[in-house]
N, C-alpha and C positions, 0 to 999 in steps of 0.2 A: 532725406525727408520723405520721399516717398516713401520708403519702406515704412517707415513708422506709421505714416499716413494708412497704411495696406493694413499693418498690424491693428495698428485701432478699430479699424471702419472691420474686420475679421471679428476683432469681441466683440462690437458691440451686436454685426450681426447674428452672433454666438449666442448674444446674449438677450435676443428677444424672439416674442412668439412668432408665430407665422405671419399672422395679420400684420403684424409692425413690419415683422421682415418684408412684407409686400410690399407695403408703403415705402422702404425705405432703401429697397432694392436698386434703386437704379441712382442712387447718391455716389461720386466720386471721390468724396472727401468725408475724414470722419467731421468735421465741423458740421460741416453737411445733413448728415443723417442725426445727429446730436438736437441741430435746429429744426431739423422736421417733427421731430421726438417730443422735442419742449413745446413746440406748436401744437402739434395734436395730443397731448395731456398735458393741459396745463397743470397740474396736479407735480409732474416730474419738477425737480427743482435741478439746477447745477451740479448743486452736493451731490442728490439720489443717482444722478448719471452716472457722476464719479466713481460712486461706489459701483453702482449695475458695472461698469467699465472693472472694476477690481484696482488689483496694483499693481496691473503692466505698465502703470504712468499715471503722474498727475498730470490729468487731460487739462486744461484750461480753457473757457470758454472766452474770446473777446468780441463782443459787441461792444 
């Protein structure tokens, strides 16, 4: 489970700008960095992450 945890929290870092990357930097978990994400644009939906994420996994979000 880590690993995957590592792998995730890797794209999504991959897969944003620097600013985000700052904010999101110090997240341990990809759920983590996901919920920060969705917090500061609300605009990002579940879906949009999934996609931003690609198709290393369908990431699932549970709140």
């Amino acid at each position: 489970m880590a690993s995957e945890n590592s792998k995730l929290l890797n794209t999504i870092f991959s897969n944003v700008d620097m600013e985000q990357f700052k904010v999101i930097s110090m997240c341990e978990s990809a759920k983590e960095a996901c919920a920060v994400l969705l917090n500061q644009h609300e605009d990002i939906t579940a879906l949009n992450l999934n996609e931003m994420i690609g198709s290393h996994r369908n990431f699932e979000l549970n709140y």
